[in-house]
OpenMM code with the backbone's topology and positions (N, CA, C; nanometers):
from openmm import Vec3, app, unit

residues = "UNK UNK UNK UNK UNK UNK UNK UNK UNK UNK UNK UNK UNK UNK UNK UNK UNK UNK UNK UNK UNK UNK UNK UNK UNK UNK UNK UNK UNK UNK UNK UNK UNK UNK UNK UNK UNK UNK UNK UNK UNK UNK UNK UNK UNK UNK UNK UNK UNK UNK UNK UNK UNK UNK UNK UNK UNK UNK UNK UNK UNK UNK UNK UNK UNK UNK UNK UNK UNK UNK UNK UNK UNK UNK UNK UNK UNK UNK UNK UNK UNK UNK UNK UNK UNK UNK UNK UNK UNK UNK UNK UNK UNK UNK UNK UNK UNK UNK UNK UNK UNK UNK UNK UNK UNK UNK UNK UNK UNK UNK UNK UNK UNK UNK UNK UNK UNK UNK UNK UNK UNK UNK UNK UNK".split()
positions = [
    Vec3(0.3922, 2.2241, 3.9340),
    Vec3(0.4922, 2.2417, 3.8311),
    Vec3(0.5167, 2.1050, 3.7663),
    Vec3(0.5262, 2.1490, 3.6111),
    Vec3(0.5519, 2.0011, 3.5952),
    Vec3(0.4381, 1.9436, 3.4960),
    Vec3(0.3178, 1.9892, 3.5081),
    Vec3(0.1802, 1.8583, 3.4924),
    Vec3(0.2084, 1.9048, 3.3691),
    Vec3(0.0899, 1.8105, 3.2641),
    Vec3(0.1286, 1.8529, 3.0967),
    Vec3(-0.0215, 1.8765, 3.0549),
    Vec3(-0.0654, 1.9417, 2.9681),
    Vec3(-0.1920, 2.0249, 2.9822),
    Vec3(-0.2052, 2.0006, 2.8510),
    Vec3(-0.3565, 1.9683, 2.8369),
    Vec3(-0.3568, 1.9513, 2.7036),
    Vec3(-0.5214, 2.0279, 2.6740),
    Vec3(-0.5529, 2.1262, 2.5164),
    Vec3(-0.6586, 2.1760, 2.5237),
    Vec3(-0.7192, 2.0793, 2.3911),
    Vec3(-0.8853, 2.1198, 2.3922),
    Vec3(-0.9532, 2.0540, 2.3209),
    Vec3(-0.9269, 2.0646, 2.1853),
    Vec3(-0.9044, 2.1700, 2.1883),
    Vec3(-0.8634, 2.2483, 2.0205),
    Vec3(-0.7273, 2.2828, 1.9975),
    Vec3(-0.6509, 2.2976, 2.0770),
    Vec3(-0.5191, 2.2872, 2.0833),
    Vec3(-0.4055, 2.1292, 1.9855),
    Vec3(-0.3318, 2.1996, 1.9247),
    Vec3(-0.2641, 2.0694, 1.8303),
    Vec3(-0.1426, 1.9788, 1.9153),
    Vec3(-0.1201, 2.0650, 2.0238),
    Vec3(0.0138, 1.9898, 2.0911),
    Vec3(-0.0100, 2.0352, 2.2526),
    Vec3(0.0358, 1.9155, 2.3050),
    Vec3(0.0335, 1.9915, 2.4692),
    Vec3(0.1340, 2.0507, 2.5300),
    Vec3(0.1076, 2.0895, 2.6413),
    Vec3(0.2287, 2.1686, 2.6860),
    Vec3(0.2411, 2.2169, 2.8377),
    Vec3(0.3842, 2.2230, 2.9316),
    Vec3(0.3435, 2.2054, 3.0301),
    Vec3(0.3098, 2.3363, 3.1219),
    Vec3(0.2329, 2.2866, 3.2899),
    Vec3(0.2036, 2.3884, 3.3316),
    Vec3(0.3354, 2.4433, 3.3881),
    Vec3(0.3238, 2.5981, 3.4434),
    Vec3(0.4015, 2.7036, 3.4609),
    Vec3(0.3937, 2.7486, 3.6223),
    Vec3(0.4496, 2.6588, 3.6927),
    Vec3(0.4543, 2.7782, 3.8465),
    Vec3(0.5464, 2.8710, 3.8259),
    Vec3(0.5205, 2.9934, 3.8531),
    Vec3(0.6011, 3.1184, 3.8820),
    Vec3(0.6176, 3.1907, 4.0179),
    Vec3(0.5363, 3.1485, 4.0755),
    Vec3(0.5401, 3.1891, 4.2040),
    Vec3(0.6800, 3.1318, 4.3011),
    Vec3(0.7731, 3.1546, 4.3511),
    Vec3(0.9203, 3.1332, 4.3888),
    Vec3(0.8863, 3.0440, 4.5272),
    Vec3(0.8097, 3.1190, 4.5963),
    Vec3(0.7825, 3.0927, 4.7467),
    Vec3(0.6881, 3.0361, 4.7708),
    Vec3(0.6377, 2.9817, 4.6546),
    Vec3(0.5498, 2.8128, 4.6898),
    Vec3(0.5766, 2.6915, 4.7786),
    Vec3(0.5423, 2.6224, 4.8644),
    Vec3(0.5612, 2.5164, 4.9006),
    Vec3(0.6107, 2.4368, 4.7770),
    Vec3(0.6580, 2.3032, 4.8172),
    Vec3(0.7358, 2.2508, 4.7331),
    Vec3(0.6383, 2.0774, 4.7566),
    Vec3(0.5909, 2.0235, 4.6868),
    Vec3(0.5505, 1.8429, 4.7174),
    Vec3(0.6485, 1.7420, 4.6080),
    Vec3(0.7475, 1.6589, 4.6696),
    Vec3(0.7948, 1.6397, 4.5607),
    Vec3(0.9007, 1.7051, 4.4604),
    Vec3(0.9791, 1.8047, 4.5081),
    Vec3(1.0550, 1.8794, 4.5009),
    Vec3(1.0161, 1.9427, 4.3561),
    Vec3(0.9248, 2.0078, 4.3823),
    Vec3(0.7920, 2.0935, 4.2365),
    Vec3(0.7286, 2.1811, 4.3415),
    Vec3(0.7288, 2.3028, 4.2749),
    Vec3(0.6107, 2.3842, 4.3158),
    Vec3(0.5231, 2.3294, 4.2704),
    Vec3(0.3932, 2.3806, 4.3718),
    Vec3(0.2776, 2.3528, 4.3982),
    Vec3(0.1729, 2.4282, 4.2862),
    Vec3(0.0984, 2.3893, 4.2400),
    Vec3(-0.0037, 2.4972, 4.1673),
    Vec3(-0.1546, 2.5259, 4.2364),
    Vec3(-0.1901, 2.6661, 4.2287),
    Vec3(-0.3215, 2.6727, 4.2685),
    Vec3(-0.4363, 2.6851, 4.1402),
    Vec3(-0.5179, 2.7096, 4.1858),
    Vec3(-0.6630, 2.7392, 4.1194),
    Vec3(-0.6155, 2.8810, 4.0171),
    Vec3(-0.5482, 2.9777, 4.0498),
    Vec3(-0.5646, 3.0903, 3.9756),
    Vec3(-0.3956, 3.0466, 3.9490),
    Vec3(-0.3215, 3.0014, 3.8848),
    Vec3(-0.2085, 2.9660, 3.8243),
    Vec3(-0.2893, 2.9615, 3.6620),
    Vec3(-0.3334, 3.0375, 3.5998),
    Vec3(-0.4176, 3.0064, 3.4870),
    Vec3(-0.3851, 3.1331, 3.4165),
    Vec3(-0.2437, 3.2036, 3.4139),
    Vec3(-0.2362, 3.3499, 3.3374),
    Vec3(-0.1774, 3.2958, 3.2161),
    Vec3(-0.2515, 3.2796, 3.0896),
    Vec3(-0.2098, 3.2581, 2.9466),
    Vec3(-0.0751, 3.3584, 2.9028),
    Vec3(0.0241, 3.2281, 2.8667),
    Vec3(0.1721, 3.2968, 2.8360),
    Vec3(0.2468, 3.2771, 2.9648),
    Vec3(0.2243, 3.2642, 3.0739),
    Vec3(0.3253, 3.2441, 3.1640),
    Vec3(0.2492, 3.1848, 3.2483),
    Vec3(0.1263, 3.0830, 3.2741),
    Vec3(0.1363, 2.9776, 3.3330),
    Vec3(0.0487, 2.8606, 3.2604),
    Vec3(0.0398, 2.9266, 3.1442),
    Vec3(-0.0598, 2.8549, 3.0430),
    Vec3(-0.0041, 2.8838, 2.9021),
    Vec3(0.1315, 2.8386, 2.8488),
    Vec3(0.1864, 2.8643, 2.6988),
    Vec3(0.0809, 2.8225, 2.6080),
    Vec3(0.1352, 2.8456, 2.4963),
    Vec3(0.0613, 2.8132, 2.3435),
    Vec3(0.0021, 2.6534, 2.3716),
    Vec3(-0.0360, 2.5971, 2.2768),
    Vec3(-0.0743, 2.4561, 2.2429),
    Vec3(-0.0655, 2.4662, 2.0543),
    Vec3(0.0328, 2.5233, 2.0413),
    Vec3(0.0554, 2.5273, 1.8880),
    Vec3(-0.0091, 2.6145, 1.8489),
    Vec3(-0.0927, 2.5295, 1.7532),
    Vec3(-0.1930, 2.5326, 1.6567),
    Vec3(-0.3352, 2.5599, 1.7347),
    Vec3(-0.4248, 2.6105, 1.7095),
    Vec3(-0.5608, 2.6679, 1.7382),
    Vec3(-0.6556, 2.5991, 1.6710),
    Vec3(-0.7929, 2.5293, 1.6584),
    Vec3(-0.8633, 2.4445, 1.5518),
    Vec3(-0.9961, 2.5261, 1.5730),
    Vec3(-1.0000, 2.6136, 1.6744),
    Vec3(-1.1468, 2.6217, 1.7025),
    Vec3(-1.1922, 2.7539, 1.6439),
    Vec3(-1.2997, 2.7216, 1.5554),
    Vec3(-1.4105, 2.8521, 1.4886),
    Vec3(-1.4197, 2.9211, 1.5550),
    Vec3(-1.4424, 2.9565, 1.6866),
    Vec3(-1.4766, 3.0608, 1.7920),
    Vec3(-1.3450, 3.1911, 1.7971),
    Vec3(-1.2283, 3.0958, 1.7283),
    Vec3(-1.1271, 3.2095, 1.7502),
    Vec3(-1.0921, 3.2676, 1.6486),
    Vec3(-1.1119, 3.4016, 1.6467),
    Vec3(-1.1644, 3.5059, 1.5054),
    Vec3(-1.0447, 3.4997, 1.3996),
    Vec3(-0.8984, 3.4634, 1.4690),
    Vec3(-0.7802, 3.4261, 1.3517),
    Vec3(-0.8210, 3.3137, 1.2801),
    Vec3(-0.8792, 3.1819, 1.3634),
    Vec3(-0.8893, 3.1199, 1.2418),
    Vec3(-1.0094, 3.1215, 1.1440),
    Vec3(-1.1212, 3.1594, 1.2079),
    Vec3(-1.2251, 3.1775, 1.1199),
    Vec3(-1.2096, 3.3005, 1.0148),
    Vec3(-1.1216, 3.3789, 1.0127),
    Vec3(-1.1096, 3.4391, 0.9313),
    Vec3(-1.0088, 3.3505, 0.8192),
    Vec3(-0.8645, 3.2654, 0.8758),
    Vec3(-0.8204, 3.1957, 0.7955),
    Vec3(-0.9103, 3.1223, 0.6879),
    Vec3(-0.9761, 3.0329, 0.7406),
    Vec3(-1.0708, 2.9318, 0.6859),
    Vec3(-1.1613, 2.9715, 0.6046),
    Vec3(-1.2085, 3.1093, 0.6489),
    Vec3(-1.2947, 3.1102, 0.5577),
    Vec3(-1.2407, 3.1869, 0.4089),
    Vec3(-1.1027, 3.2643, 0.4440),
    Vec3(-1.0424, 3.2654, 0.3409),
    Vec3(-0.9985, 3.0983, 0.2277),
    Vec3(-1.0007, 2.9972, 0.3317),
    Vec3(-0.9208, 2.8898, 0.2393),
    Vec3(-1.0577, 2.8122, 0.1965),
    Vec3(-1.1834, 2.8839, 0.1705),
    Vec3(-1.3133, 2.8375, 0.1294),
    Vec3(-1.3757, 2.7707, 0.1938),
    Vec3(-1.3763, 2.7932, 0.3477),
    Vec3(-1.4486, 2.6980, 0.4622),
    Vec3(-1.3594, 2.5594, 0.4501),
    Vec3(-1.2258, 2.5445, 0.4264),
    Vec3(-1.1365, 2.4237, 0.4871),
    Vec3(-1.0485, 2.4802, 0.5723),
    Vec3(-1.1139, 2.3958, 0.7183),
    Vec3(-1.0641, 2.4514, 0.8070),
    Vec3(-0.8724, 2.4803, 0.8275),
    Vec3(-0.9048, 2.6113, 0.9229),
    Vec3(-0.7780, 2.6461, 0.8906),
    Vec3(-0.6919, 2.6792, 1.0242),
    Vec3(-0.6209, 2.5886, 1.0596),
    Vec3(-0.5391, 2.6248, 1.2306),
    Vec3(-0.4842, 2.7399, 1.2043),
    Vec3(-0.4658, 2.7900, 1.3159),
    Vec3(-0.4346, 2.9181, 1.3076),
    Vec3(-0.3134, 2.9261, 1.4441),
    Vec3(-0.2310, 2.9764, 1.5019),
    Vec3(-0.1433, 2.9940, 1.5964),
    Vec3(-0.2553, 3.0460, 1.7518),
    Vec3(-0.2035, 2.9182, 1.8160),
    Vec3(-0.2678, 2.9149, 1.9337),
    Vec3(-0.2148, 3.0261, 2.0735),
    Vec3(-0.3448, 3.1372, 2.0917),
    Vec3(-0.3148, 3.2454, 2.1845),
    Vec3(-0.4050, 3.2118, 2.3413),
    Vec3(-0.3809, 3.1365, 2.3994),
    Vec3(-0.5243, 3.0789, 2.5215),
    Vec3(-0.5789, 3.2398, 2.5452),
    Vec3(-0.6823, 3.2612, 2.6125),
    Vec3(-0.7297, 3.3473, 2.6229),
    Vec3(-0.8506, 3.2987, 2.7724),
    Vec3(-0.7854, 3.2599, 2.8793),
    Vec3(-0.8564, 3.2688, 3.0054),
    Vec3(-0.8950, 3.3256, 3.1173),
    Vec3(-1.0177, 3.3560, 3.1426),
    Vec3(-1.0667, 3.4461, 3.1971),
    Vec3(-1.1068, 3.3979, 3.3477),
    Vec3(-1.1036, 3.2815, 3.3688),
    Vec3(-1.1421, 3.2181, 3.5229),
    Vec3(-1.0898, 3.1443, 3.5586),
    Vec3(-1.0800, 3.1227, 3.7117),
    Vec3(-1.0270, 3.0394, 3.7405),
    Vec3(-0.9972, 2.8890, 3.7075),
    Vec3(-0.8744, 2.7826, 3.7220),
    Vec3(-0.9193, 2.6588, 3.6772),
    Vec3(-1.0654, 2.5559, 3.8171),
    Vec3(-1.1046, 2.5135, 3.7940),
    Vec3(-1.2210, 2.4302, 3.8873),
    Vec3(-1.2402, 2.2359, 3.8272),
    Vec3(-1.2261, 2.2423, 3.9647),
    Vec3(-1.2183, 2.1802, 4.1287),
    Vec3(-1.0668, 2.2105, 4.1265),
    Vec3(-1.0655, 2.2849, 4.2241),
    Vec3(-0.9139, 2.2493, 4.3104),
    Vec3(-0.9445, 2.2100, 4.4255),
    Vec3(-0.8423, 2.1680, 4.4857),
    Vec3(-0.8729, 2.0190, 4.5858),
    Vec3(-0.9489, 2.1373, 4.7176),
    Vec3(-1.0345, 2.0121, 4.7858),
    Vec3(-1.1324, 2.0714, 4.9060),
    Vec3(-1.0307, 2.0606, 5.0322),
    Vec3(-0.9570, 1.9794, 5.0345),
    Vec3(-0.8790, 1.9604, 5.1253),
    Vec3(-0.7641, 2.0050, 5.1492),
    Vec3(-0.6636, 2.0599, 4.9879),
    Vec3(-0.4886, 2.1137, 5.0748),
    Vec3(-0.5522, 2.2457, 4.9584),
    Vec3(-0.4805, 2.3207, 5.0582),
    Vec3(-0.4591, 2.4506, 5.0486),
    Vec3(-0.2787, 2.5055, 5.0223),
    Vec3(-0.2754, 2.6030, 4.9057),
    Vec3(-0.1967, 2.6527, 4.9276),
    Vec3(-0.1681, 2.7894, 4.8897),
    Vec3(-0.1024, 2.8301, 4.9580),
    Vec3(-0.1275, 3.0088, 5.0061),
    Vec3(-0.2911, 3.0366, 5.0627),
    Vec3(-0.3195, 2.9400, 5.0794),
    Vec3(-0.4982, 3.0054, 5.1156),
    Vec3(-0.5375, 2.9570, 4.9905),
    Vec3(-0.5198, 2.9504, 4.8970),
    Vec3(-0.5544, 2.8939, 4.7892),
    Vec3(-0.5978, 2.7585, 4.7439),
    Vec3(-0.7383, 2.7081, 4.7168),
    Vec3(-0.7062, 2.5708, 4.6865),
    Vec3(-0.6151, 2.4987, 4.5850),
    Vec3(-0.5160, 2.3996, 4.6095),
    Vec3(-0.4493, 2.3507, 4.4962),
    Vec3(-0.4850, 2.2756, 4.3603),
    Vec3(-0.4165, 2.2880, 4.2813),
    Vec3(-0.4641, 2.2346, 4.1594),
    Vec3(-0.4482, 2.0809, 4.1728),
    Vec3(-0.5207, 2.0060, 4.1234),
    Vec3(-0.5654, 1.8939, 4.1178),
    Vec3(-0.5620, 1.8214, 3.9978),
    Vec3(-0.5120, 1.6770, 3.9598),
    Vec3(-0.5712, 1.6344, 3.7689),
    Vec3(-0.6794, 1.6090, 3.7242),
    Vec3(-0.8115, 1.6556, 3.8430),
    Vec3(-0.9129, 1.6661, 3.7412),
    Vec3(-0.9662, 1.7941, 3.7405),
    Vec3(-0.8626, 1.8884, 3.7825),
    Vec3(-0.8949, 2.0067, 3.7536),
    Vec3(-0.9080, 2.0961, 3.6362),
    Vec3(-1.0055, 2.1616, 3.5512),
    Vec3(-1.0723, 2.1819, 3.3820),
    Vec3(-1.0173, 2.3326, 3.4578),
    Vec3(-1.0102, 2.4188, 3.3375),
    Vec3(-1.0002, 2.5849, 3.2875),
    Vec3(-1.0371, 2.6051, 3.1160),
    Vec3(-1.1369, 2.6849, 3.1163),
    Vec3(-1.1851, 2.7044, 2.9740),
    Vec3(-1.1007, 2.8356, 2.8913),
    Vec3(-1.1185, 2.7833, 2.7596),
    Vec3(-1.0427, 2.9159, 2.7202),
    Vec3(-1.1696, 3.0066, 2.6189),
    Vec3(-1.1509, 3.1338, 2.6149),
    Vec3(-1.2659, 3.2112, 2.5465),
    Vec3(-1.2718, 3.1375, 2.4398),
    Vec3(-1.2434, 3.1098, 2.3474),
    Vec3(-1.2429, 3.0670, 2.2442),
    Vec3(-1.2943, 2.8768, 2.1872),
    Vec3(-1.3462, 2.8526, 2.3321),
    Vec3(-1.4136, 2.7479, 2.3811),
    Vec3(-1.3106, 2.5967, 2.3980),
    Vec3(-1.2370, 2.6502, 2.3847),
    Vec3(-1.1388, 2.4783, 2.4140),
    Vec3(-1.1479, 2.4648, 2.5781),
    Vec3(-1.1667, 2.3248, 2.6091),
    Vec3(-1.1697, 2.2489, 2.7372),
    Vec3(-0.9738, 2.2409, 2.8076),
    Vec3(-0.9673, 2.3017, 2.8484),
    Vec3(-0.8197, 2.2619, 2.9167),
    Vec3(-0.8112, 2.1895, 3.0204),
    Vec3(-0.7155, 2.0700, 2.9925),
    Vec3(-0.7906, 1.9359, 3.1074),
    Vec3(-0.5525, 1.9076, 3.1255),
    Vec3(-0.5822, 1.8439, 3.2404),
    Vec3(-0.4436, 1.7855, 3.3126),
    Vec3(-0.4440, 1.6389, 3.2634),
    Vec3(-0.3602, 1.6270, 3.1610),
    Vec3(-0.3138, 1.4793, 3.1387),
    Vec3(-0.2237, 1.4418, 3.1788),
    Vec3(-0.1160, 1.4816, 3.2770),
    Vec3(-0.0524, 1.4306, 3.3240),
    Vec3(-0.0148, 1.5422, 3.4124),
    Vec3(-0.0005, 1.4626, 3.6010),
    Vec3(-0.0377, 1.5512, 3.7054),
    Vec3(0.1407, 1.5955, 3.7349),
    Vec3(0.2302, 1.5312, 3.6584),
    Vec3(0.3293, 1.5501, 3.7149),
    Vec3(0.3857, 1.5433, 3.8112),
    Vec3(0.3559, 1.5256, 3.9050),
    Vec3(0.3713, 1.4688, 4.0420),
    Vec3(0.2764, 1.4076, 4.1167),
    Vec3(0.2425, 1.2902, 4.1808),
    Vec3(0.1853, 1.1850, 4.2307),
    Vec3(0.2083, 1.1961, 4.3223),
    Vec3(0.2992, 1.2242, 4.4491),
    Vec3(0.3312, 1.2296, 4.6003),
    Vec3(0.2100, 1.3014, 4.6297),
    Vec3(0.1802, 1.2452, 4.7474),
    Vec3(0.0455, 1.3040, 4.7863),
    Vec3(0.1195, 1.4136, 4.9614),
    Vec3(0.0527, 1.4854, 4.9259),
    Vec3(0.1226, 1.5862, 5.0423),
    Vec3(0.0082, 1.6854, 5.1279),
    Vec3(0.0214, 1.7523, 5.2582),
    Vec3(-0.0943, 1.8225, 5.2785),
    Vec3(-0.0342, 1.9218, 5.3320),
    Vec3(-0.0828, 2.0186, 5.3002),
    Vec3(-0.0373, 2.1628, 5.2494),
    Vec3(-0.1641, 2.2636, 5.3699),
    Vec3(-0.0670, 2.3009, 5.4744),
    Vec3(-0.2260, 2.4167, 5.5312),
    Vec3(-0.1771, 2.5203, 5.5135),
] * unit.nanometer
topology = app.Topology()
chain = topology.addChain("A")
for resn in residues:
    res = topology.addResidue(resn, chain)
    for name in ("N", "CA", "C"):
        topology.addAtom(name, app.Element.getBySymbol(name[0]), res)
């Protein structure tokens, strides 16, 4: 809980979302795992949208004569985020990590720029 997430194509960052209540706590923050990646409630907007792959804006743009055209950012992820850590576990789950990536259909890179919490803790 806490970290700030930023996507490739995305215009603004924004932070991640634990929802889970009965998480361990490191740092007085829930913990995030690998599948904490449900767009809209553990993965909000990032604004604006830039990427051709996503059919709102390529339809924008190509209305505004091929100048590209942002369009309102919907993530759209289908897998898990990867590497979560080899070593702490939580719920059985490996935890999320800051060099942990999650792609969105629409091809933006979703990367952890800031882990939000630094206490290092071990979680079985």
């Amino acid at each position: 809980m806490g970290a700030m997430l930023q996507c490739s194509f995305g215009m603004t960052p924004t932070a991640l979302v634990v929802t889970v209540p009965l998480r361990p706590k490191c740092g007085n923050m829930l913990m995030a795992t690998t599948m904490d990646m449900i767009p809209g409630t553990n993965i909000p907007t990032f604004g604006m949208c830039q990427s051709l792959s996503n059919p709102t804006v390529a339809s924008a743009t190509s209305a505004a004569m091929g100048v590209l055209t942002p369009m309102p950012c919907v993530p759209v992820i289908t897998t898990p985020w990867a590497p979560g850590s080899a070593q702490v576990k939580v719920m059985n789950m490996p935890a999320l990590t800051d060099n942990s990536k999650c792609m969105c259909t629409w091809g933006g890179n979703i990367s952890i720029t800031n882990p939000g919490n630094t206490a290092m803790a071990t979680v079985k």
